[in-house]
C-alpha positions as CSV (number, residue, x, y, z in Angstrom):
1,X,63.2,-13.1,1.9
2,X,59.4,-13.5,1.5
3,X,59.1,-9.6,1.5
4,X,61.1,-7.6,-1.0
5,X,63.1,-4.2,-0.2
6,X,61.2,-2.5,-2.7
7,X,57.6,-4.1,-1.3
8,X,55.7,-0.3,-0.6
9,X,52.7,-1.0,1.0
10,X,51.2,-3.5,4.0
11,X,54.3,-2.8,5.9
12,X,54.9,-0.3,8.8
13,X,56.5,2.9,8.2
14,X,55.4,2.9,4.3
15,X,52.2,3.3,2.5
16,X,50.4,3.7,-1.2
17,X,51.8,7.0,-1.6
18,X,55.1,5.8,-1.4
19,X,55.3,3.4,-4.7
20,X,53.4,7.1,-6.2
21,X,56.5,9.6,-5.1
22,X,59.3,6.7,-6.4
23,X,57.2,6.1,-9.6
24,X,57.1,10.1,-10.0
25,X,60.6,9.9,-9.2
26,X,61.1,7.6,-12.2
27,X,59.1,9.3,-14.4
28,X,61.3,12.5,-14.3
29,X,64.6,10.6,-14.2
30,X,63.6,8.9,-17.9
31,X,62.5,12.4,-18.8
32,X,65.7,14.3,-18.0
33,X,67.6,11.7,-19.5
34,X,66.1,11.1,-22.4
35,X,65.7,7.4,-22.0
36,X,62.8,4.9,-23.3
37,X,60.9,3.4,-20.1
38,X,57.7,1.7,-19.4
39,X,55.0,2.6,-16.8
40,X,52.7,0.0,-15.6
41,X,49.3,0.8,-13.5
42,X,48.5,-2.0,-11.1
43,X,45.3,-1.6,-9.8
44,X,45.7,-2.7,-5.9
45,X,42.0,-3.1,-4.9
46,X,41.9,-5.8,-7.8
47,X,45.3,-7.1,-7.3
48,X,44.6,-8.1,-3.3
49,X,41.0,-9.2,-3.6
50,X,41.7,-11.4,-6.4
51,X,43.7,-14.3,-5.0
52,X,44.4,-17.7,-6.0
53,X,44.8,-19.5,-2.5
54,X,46.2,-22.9,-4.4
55,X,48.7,-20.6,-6.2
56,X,50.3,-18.7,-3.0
57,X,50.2,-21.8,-0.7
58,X,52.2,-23.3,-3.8
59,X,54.7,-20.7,-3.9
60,X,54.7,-20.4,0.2
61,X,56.0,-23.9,0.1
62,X,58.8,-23.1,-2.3
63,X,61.0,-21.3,-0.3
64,X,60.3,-24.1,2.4
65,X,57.3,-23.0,4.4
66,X,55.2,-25.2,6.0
67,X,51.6,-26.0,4.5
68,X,49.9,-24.9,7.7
Protein backbone atom coordinates (compact mmCIF):
# COMPACT_ATOMS: atom_id res chain seq x y z
CA UNK A 1 0.00 0.00 0.00
CA UNK A 2 1.76 3.29 -1.03
CA UNK A 3 -0.90 5.26 1.02
CA UNK A 4 -1.31 4.43 4.70
CA UNK A 5 -4.85 4.20 6.53
CA UNK A 6 -3.85 6.77 8.84
CA UNK A 7 -2.44 9.14 5.76
CA UNK A 8 -4.92 12.59 6.73
CA UNK A 9 -4.47 14.88 4.19
CA UNK A 10 -4.17 15.00 0.00
CA UNK A 11 -6.89 12.45 -0.05
CA UNK A 12 -10.67 12.89 -0.69
CA UNK A 13 -13.01 12.96 2.00
CA UNK A 14 -10.18 14.08 4.59
CA UNK A 15 -8.28 17.16 5.24
CA UNK A 16 -5.66 19.07 7.75
CA UNK A 17 -8.17 19.36 10.32
CA UNK A 18 -8.54 15.91 10.52
CA UNK A 19 -4.81 14.75 11.80
CA UNK A 20 -5.77 18.13 14.47
CA UNK A 21 -9.31 16.42 15.94
CA UNK A 22 -7.33 12.73 16.16
CA UNK A 23 -4.21 14.43 17.69
CA UNK A 24 -6.69 16.31 20.18
CA UNK A 25 -8.20 13.08 20.57
CA UNK A 26 -4.83 11.72 21.74
CA UNK A 27 -3.94 14.38 23.77
CA UNK A 28 -6.96 13.85 26.12
CA UNK A 29 -6.85 10.04 26.01
CA UNK A 30 -2.94 10.35 27.65
CA UNK A 31 -4.49 12.93 29.91
CA UNK A 32 -7.28 10.81 31.37
CA UNK A 33 -5.19 8.01 31.62
CA UNK A 34 -2.47 9.22 33.14
CA UNK A 35 0.07 7.90 30.57
CA UNK A 36 3.62 9.41 29.33
CA UNK A 37 3.13 10.33 25.44
CA UNK A 38 4.95 12.41 22.99
CA UNK A 39 3.61 15.10 20.63
CA UNK A 40 5.38 15.95 17.48
CA UNK A 41 4.56 19.24 15.27
CA UNK A 42 5.27 18.64 11.60
CA UNK A 43 5.18 21.60 9.86
CA UNK A 44 3.38 20.57 6.38
CA UNK A 45 4.15 23.67 4.23
CA UNK A 46 8.02 22.72 4.92
CA UNK A 47 7.50 19.04 4.88
CA UNK A 48 5.82 19.08 1.01
CA UNK A 49 7.97 21.77 -0.46
CA UNK A 50 11.05 20.26 0.70
CA UNK A 51 11.54 17.13 -1.45
CA UNK A 52 14.34 15.06 -2.30
CA UNK A 53 13.26 13.72 -5.83
CA UNK A 54 16.41 11.03 -5.88
CA UNK A 55 15.09 9.89 -2.46
CA UNK A 56 11.25 9.24 -3.33
CA UNK A 57 11.96 7.88 -6.86
CA UNK A 58 14.30 5.44 -4.68
CA UNK A 59 11.74 4.46 -2.35
CA UNK A 60 8.91 4.43 -5.37
CA UNK A 61 11.07 1.64 -6.83
CA UNK A 62 11.06 -0.34 -3.69
CA UNK A 63 7.86 -1.56 -3.49
CA UNK A 64 8.36 -2.38 -7.37
CA UNK A 65 7.25 0.78 -9.25
CA UNK A 66 8.47 1.54 -12.33
CA UNK A 67 11.14 4.52 -12.82
CA UNK A 68 8.87 6.39 -15.14
Amino acid sequence: MVIDVSQSVFLKCRGMLDSVLVANEVVEELRRSERRGLCLKVDYEKAYDSLRWNFLLYMLQRPGFHSK
